[in-house]
N, CA, C and O atoms as a Tripos MOL2 file, in Angstrom:
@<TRIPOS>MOLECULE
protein
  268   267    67     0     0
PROTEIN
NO_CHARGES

@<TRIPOS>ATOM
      1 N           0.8260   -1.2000    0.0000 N.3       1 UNK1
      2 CA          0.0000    0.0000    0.0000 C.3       1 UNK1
      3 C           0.8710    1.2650    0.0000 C.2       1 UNK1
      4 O           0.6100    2.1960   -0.7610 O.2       1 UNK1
      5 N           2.0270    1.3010    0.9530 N.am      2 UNK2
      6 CA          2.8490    2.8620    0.5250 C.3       2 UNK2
      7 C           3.4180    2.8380   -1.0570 C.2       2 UNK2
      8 O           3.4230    3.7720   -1.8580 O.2       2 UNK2
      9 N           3.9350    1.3520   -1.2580 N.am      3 UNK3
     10 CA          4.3060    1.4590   -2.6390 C.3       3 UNK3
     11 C           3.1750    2.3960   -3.4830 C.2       3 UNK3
     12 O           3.5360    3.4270   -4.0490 O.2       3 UNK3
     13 N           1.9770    2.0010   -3.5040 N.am      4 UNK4
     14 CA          1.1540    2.5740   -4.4060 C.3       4 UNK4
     15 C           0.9430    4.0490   -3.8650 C.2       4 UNK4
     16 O           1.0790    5.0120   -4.6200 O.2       4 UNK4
     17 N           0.6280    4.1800   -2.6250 N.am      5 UNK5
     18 CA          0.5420    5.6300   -3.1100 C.3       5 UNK5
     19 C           2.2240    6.7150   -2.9940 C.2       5 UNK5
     20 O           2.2610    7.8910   -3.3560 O.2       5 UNK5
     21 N           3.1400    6.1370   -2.5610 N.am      6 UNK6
     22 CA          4.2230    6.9710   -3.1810 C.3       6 UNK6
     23 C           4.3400    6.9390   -4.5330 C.2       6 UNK6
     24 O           4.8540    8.0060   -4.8680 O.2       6 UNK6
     25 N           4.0690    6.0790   -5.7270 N.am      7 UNK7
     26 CA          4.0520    6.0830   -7.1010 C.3       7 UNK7
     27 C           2.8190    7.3030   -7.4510 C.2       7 UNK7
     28 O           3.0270    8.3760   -8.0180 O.2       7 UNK7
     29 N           1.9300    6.9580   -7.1020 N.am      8 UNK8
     30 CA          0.4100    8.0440   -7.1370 C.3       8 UNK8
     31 C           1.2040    9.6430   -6.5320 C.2       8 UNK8
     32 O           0.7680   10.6580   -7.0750 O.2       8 UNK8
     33 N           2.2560    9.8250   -5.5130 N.am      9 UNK9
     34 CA          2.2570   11.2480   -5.3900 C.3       9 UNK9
     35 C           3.2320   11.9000   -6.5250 C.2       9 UNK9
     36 O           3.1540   12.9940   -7.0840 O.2       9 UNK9
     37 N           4.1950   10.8220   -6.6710 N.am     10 UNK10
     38 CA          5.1320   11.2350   -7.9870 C.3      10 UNK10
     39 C           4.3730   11.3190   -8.9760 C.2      10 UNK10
     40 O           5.1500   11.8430   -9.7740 O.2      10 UNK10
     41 N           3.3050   11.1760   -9.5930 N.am     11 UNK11
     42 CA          2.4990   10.8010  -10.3830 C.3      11 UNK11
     43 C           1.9450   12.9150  -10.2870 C.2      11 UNK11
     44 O           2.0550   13.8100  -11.1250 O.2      11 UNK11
     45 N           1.5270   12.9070   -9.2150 N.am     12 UNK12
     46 CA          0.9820   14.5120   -8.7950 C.3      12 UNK12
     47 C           2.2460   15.4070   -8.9140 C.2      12 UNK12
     48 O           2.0860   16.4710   -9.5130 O.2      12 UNK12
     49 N           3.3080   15.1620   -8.4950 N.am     13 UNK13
     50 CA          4.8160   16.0650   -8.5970 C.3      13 UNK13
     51 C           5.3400   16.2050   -9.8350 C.2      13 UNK13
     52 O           5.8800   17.2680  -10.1410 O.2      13 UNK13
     53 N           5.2710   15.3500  -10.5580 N.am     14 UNK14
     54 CA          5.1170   15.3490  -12.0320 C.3      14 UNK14
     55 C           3.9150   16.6360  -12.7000 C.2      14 UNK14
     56 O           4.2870   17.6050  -13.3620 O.2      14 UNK14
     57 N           3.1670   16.4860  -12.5090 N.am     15 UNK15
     58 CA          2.4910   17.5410  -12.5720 C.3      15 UNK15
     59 C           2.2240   18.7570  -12.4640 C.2      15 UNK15
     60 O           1.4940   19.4160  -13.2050 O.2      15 UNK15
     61 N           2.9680   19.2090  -11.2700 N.am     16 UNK16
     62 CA          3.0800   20.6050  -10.6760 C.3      16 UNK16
     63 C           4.9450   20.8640  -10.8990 C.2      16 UNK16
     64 O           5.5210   21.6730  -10.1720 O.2      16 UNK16
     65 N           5.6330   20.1490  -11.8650 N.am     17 UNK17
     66 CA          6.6130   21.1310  -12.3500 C.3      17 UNK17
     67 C           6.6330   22.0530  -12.8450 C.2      17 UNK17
     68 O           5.7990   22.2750  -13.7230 O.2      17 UNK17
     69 N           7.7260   23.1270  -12.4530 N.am     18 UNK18
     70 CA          7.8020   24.2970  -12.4650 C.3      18 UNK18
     71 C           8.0980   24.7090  -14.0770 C.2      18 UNK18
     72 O           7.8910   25.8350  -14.5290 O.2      18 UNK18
     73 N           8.6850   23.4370  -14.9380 N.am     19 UNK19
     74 CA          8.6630   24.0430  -16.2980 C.3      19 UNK19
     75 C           7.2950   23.1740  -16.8640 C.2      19 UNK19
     76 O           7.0800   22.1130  -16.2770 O.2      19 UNK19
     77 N           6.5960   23.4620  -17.6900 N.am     20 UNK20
     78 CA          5.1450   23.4010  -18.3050 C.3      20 UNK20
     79 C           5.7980   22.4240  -19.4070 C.2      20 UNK20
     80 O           4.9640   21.7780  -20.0400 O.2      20 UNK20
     81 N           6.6410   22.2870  -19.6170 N.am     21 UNK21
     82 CA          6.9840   21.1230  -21.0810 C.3      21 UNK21
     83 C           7.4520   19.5320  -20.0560 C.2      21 UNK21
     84 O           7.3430   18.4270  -20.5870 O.2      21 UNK21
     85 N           7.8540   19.6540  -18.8820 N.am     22 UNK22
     86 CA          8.1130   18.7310  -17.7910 C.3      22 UNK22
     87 C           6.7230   17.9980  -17.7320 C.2      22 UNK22
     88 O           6.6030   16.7730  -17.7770 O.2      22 UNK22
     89 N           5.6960   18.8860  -17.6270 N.am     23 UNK23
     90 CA          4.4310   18.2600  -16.8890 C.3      23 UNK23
     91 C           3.4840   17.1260  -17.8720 C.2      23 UNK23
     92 O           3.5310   17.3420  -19.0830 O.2      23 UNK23
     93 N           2.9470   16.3750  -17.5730 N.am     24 UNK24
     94 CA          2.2570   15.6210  -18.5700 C.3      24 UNK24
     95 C           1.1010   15.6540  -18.7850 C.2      24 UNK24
     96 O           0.3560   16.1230  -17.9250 O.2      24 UNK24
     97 N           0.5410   15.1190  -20.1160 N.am     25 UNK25
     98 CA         -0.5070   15.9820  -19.9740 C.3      25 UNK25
     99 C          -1.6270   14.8210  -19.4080 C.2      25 UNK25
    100 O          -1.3420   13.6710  -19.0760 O.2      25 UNK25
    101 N          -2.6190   15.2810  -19.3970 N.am     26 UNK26
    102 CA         -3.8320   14.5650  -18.4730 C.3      26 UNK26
    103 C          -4.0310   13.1630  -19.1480 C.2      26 UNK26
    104 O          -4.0140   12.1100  -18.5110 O.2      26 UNK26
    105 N          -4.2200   13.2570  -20.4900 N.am     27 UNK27
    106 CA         -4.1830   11.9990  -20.7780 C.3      27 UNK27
    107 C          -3.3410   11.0670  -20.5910 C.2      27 UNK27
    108 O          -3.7060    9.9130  -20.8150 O.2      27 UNK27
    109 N          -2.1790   11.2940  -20.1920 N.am     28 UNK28
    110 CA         -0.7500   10.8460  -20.0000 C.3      28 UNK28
    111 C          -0.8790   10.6140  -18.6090 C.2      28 UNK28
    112 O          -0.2930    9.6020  -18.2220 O.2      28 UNK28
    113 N          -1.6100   11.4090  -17.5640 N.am     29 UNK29
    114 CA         -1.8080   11.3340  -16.3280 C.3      29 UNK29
    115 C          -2.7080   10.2070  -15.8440 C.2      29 UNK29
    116 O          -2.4460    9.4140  -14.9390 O.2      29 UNK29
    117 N          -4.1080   10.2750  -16.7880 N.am     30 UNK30
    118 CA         -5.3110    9.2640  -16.5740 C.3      30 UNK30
    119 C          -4.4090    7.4250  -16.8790 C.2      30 UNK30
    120 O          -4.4470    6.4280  -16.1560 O.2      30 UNK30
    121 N          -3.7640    7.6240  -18.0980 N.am     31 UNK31
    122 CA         -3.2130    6.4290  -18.0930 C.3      31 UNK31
    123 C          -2.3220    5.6360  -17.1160 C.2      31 UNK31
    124 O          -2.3920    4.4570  -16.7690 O.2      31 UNK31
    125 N          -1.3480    6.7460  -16.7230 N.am     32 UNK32
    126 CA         -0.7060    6.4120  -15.3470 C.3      32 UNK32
    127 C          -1.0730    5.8990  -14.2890 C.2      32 UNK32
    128 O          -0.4740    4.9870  -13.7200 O.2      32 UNK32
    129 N          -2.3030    6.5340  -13.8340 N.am     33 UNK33
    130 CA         -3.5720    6.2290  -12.5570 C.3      33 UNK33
    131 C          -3.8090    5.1860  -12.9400 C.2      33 UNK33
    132 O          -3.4090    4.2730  -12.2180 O.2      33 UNK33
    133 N          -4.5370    4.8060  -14.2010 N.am     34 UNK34
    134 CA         -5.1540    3.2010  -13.8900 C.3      34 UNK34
    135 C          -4.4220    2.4180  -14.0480 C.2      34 UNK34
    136 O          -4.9600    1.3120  -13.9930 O.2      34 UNK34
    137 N          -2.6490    2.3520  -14.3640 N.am     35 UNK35
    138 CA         -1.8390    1.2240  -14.3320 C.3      35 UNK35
    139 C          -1.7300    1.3350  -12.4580 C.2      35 UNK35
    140 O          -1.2760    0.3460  -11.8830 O.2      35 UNK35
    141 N          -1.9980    2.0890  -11.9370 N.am     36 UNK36
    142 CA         -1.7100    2.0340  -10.7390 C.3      36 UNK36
    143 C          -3.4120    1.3640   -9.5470 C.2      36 UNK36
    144 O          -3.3090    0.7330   -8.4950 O.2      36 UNK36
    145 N          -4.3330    1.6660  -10.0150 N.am     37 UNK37
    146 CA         -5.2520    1.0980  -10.0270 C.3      37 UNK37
    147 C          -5.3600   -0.4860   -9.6240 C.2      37 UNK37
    148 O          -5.7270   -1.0780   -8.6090 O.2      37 UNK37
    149 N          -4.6920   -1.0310  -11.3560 N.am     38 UNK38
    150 CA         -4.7860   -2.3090  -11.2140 C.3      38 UNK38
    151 C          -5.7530   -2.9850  -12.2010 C.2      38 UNK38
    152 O          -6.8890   -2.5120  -12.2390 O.2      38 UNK38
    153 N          -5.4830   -3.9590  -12.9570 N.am     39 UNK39
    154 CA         -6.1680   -4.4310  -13.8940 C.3      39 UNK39
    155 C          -7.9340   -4.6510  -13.3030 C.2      39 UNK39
    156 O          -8.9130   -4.1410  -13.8470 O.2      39 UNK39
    157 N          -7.9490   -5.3570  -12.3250 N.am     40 UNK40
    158 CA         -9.0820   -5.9760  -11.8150 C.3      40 UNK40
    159 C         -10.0080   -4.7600  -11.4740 C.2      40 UNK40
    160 O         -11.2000   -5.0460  -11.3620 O.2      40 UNK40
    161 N          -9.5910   -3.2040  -11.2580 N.am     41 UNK41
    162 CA        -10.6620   -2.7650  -10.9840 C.3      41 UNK41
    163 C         -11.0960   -1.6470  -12.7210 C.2      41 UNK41
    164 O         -12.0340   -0.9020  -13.0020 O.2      41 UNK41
    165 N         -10.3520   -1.9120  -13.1730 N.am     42 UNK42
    166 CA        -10.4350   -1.7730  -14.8150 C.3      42 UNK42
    167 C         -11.5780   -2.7490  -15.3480 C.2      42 UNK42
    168 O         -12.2760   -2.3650  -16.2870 O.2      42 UNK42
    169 N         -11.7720   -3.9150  -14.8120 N.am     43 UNK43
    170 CA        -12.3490   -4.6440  -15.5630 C.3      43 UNK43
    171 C         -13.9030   -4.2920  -15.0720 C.2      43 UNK43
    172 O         -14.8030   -4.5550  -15.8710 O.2      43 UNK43
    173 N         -14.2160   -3.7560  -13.8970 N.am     44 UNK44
    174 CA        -15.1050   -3.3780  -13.6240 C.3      44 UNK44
    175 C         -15.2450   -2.1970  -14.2480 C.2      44 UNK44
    176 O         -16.2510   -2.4250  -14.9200 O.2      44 UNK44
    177 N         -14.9120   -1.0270  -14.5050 N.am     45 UNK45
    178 CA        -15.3450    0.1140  -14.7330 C.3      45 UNK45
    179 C         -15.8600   -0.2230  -16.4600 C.2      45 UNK45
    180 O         -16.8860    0.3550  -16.8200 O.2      45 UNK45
    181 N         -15.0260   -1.2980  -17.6550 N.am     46 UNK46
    182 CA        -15.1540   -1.5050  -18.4380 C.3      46 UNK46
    183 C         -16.3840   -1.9820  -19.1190 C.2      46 UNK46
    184 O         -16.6010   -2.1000  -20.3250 O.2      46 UNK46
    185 N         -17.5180   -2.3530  -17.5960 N.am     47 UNK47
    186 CA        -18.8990   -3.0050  -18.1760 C.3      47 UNK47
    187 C         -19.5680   -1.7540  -17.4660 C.2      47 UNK47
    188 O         -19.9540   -1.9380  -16.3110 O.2      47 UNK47
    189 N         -19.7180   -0.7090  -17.9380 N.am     48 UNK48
    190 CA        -20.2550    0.2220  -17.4740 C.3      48 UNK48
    191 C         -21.5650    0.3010  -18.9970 C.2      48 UNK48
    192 O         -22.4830   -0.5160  -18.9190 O.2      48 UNK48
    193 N         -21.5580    1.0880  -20.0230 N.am     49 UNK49
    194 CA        -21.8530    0.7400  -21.1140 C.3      49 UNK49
    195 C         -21.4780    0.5460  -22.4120 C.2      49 UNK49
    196 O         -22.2070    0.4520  -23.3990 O.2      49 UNK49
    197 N         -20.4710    0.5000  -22.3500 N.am     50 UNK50
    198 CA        -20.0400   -0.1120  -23.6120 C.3      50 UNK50
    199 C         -19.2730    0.6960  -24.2530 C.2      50 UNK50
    200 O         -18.7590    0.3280  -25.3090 O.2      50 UNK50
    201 N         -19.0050    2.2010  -23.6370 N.am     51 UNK51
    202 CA        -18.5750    3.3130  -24.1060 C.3      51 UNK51
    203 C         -17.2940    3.6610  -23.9030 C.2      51 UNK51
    204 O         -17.2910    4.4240  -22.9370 O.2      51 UNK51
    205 N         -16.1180    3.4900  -24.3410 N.am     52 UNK52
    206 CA        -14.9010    4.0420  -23.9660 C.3      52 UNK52
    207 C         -14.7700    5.3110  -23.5590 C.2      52 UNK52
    208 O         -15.3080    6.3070  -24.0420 O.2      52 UNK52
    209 N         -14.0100    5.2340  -22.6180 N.am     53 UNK53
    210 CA        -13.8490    7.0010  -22.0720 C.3      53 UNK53
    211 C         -12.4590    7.4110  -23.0920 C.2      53 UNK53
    212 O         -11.5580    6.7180  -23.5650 O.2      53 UNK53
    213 N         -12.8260    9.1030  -23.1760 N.am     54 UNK54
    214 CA        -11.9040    9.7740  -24.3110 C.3      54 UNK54
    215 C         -10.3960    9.6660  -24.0580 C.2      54 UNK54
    216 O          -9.6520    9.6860  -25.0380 O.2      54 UNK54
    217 N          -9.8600    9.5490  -22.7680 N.am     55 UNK55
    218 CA         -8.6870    9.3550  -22.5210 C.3      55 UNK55
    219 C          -8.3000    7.5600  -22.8580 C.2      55 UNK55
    220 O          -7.1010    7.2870  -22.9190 O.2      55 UNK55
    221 N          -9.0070    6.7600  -23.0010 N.am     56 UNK56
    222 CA         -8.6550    5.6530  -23.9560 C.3      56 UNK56
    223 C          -7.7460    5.4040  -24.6970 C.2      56 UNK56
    224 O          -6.7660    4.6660  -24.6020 O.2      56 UNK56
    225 N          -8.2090    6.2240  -25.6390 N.am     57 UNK57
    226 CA         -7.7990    6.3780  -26.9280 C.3      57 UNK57
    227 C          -6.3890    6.9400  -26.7430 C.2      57 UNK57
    228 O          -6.0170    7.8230  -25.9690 O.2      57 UNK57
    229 N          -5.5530    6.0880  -27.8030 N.am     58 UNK58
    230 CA         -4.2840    6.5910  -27.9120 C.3      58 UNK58
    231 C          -3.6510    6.9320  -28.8060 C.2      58 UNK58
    232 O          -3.0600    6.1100  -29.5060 O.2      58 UNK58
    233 N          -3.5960    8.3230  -29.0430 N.am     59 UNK59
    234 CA         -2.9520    9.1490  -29.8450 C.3      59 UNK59
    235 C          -1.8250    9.5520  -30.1650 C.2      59 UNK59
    236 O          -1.6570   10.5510  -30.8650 O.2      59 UNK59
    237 N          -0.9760    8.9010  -29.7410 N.am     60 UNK60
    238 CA          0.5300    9.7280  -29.2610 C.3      60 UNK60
    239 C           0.4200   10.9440  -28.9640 C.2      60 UNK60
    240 O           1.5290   11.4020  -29.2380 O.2      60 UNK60
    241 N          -0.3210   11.9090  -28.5100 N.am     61 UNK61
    242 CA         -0.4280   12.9790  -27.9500 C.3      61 UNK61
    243 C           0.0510   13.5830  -26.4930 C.2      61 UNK61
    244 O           0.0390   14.7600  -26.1330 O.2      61 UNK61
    245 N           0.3630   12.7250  -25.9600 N.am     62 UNK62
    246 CA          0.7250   12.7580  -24.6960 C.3      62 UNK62
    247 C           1.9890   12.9130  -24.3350 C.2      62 UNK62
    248 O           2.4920   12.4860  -23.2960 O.2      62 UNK62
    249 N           2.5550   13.5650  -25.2420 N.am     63 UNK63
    250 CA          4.4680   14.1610  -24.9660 C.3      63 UNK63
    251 C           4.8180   15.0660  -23.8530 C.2      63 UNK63
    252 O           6.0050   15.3320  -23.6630 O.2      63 UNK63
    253 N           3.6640   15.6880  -22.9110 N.am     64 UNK64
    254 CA          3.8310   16.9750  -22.5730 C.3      64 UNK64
    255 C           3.0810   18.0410  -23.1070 C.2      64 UNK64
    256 O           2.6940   18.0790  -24.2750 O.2      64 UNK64
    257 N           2.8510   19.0030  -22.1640 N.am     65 UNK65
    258 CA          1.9410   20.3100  -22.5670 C.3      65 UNK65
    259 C           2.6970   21.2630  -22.7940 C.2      65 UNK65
    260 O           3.9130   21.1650  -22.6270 O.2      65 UNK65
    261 N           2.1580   22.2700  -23.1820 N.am     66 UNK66
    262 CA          3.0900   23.1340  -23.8330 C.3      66 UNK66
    263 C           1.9340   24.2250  -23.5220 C.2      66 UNK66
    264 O           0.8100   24.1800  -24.0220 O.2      66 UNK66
    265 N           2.4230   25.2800  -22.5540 N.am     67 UNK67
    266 CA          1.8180   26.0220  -22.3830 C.3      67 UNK67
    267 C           2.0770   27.6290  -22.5860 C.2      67 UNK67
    268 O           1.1880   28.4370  -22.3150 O.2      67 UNK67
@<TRIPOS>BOND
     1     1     2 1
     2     2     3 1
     3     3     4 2
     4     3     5 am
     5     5     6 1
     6     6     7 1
     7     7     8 2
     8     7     9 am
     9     9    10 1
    10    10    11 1
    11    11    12 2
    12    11    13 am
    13    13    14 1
    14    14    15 1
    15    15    16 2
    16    15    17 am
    17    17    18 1
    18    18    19 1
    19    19    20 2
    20    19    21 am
    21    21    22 1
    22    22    23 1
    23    23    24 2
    24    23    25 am
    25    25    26 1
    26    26    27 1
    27    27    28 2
    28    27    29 am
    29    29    30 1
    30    30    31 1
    31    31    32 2
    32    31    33 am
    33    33    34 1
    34    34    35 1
    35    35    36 2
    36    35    37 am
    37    37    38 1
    38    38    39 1
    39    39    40 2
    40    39    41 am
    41    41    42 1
    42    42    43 1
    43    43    44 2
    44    43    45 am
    45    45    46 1
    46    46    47 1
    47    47    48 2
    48    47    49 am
    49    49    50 1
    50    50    51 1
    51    51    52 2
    52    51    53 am
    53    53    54 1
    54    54    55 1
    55    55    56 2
    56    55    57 am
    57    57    58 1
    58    58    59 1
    59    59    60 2
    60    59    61 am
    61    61    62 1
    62    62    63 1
    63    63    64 2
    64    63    65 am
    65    65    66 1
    66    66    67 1
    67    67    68 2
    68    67    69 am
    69    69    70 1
    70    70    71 1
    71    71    72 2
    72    71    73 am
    73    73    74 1
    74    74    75 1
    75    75    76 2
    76    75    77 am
    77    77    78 1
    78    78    79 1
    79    79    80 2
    80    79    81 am
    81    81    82 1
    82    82    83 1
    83    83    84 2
    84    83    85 am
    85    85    86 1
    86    86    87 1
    87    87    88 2
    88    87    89 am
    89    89    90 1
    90    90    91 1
    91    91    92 2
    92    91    93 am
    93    93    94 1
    94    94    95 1
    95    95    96 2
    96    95    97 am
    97    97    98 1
    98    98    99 1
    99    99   100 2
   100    99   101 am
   101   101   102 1
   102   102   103 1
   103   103   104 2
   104   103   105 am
   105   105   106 1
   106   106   107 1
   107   107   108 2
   108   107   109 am
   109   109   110 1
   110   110   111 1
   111   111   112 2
   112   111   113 am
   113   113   114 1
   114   114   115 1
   115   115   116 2
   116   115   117 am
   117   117   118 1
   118   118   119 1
   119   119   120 2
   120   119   121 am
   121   121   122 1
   122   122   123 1
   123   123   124 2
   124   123   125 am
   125   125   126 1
   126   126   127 1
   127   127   128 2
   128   127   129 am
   129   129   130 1
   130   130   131 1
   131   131   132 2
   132   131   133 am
   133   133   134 1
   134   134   135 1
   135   135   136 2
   136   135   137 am
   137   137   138 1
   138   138   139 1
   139   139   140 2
   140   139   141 am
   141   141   142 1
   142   142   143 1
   143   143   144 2
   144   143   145 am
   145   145   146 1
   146   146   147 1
   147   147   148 2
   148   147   149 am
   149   149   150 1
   150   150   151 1
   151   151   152 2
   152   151   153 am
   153   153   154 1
   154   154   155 1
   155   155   156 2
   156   155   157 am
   157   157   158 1
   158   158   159 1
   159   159   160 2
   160   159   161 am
   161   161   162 1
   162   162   163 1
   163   163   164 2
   164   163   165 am
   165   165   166 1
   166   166   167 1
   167   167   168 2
   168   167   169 am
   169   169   170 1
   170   170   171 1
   171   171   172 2
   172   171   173 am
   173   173   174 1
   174   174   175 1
   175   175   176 2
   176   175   177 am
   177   177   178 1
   178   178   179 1
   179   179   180 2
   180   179   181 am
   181   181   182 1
   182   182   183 1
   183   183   184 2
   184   183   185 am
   185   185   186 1
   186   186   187 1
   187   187   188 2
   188   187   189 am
   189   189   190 1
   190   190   191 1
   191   191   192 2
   192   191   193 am
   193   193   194 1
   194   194   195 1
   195   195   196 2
   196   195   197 am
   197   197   198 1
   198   198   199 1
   199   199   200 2
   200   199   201 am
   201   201   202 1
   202   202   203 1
   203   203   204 2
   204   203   205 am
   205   205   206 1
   206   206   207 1
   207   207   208 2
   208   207   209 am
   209   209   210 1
   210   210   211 1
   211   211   212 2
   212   211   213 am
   213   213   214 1
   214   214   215 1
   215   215   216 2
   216   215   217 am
   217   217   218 1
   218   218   219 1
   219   219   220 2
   220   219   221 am
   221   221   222 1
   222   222   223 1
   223   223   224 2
   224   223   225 am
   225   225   226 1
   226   226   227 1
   227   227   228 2
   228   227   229 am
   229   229   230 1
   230   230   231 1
   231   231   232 2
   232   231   233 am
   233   233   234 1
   234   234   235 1
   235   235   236 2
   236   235   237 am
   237   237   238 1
   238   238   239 1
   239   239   240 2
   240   239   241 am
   241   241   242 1
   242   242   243 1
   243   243   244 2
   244   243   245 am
   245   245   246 1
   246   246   247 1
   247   247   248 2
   248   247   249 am
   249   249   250 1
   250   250   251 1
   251   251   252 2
   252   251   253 am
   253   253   254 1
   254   254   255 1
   255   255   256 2
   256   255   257 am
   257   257   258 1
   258   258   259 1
   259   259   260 2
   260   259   261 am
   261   261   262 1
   262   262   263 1
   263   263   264 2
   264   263   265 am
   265   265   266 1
   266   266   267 1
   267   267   268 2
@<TRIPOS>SUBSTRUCTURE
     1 UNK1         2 RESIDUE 1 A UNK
     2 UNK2         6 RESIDUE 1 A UNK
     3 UNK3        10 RESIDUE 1 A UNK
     4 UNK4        14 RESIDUE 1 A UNK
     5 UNK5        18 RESIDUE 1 A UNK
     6 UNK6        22 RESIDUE 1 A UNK
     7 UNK7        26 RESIDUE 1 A UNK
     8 UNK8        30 RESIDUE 1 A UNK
     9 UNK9        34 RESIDUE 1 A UNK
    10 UNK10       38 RESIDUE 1 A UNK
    11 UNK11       42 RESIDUE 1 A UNK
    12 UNK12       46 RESIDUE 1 A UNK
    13 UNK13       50 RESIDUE 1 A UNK
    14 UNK14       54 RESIDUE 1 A UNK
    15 UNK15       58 RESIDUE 1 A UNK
    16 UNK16       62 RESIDUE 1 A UNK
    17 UNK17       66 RESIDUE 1 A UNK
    18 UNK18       70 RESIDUE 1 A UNK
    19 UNK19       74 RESIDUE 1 A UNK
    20 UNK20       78 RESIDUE 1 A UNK
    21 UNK21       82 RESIDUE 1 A UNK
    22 UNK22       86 RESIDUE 1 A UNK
    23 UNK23       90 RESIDUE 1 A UNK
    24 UNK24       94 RESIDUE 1 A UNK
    25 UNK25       98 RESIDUE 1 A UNK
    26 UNK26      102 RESIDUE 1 A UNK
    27 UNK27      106 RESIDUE 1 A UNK
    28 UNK28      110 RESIDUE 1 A UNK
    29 UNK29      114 RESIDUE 1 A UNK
    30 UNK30      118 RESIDUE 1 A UNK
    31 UNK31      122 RESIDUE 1 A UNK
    32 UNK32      126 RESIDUE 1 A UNK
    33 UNK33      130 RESIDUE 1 A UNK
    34 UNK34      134 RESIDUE 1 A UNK
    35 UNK35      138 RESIDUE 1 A UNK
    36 UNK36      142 RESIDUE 1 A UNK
    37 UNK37      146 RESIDUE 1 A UNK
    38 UNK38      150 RESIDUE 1 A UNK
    39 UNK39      154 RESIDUE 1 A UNK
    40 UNK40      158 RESIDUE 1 A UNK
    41 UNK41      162 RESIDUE 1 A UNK
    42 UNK42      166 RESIDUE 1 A UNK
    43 UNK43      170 RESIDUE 1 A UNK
    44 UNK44      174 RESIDUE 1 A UNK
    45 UNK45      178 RESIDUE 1 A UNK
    46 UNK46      182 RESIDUE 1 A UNK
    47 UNK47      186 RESIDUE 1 A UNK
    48 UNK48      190 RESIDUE 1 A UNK
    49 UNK49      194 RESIDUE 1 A UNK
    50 UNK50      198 RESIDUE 1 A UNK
    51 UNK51      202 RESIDUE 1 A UNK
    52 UNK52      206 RESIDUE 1 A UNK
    53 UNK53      210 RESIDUE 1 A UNK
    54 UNK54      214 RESIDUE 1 A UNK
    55 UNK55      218 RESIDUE 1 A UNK
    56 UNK56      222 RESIDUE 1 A UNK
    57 UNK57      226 RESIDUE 1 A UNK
    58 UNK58      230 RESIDUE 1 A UNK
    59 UNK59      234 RESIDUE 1 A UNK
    60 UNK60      238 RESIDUE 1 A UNK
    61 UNK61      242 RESIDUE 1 A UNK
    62 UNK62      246 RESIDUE 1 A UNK
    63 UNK63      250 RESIDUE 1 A UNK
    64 UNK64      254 RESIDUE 1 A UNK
    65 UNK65      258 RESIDUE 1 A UNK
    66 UNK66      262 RESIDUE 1 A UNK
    67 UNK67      266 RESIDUE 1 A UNK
């Protein structure tokens, strides 16, 4: 259990770097979270309706924001 959430705060520190090309972007963030999650509670959220959520999808978009 600390394992997971020290990975989950680096996960947030990553985020709040001070240069904006460092930080990742949300979709890059959402993916992170549910490897940390865990397959098994993925498999639940997956029979919801049938609908993929937009962060799904993988675009290679997720290099960093650029603000």
């Amino acid at each position: 259990m600390k394992e997971e959430i020290c990975r989950v705060l680096n996960i947030g520190l990553m985020c709040t770097s001070p240069l904006p090309i460092n930080r990742p972007a949300m979709r890059r963030v959402v993916k992170m979270l549910l490897q940390e999650v865990g397959i098994e509670n993925q498999a639940k959220s997956s029979k919801k309706d049938g609908k993929l959520s937009p962060y799904y999808y993988d675009d290679g978009s997720d290099h960093g924001s650029v603000a």
